[in-house]
matplotlib code that plots the C-alpha trace (Angstrom):
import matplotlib.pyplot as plt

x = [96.3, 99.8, 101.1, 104.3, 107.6, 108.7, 110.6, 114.0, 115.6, 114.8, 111.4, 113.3, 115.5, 113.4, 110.3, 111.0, 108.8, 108.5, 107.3, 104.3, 103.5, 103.5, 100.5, 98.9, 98.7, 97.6, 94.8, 93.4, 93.7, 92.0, 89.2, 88.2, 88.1, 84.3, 83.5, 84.7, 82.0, 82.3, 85.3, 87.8, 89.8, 92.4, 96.1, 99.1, 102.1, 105.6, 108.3, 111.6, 110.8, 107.2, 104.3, 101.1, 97.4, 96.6, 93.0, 92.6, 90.0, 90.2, 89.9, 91.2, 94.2, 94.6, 94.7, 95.2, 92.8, 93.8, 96.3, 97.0, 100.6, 101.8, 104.6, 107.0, 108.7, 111.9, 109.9, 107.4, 109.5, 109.8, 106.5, 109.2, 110.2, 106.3, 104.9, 107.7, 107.1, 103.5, 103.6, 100.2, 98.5, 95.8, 96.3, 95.9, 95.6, 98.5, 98.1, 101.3, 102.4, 103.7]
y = [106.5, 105.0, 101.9, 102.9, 100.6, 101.1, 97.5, 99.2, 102.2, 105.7, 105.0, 102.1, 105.0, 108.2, 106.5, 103.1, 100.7, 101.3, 104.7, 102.9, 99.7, 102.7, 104.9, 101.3, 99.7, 102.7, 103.4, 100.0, 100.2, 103.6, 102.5, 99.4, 101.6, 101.2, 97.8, 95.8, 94.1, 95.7, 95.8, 95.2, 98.0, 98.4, 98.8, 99.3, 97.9, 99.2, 98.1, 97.5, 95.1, 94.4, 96.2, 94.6, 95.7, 94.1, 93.5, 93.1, 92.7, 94.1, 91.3, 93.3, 94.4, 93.8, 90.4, 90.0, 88.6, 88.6, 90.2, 91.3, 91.4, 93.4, 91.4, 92.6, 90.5, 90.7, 89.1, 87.1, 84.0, 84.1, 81.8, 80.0, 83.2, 84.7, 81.4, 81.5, 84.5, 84.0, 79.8, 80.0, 82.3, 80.7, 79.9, 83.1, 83.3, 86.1, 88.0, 88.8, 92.1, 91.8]
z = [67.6, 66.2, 67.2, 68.1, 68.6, 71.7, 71.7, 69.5, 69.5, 69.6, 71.4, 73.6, 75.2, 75.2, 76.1, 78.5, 78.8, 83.2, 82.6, 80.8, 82.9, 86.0, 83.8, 83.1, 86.2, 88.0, 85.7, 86.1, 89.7, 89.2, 86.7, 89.0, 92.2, 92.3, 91.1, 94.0, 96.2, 100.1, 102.0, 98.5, 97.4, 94.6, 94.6, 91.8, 93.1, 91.8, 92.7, 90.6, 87.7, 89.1, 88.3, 89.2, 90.3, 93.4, 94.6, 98.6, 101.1, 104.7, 107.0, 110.1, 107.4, 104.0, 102.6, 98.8, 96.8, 93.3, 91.2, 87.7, 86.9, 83.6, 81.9, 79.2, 76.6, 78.6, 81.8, 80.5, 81.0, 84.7, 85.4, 88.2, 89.6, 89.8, 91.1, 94.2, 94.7, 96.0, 96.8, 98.3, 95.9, 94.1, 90.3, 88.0, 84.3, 82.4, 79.7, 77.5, 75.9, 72.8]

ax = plt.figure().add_subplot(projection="3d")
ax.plot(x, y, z, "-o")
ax.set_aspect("equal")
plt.show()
């Protein structure tokens, strides 16, 4: 499969990058369904400029337990803005698209 640019222009216009972190983070959530011990489930979370996979437990309603956020070159730089976000979350490694 190419490795397409989809960073500059045409593919930055006809194919945006949100279209992409959507597919992505819902087929992690959907790959991982099954692999969670009892009572964790799974969830891709949209919403504007986030797109994360969130893994929760149900402890009487759901309680997050870890997440995986998906971070583009133009957000990558918001470690302030992600750690205020979630001031009590406990400390998470990120991996970087190019």
């Amino acid at each position: 499969m190419p490795l397409h640019d989809h960073f500059h222009l045409p593919l930055s216009v006809q194919r945006p990058w949100k279209g992409y972190y959507a597919a992505w983070s819902t087929t992690i959530a959907f790959f991982n369904r099954g692999t969670l011990p009892a009572k964790h489930f799974v969830m891709p979370l949209l919403q504007a400029d986030l797109f994360e996979v969130q893994v929760l437990r149900n402890f009487g309603g759901p309680q997050l337990r870890a997440a995986i956020e998906l971070i583009s070159a133009s957000n990558k730089d918001r470690t302030a803005a992600r750690r205020s976000s979630r001031p009590n979350a406990p400390a998470t490694s990120t991996a970087v698209c190019p």
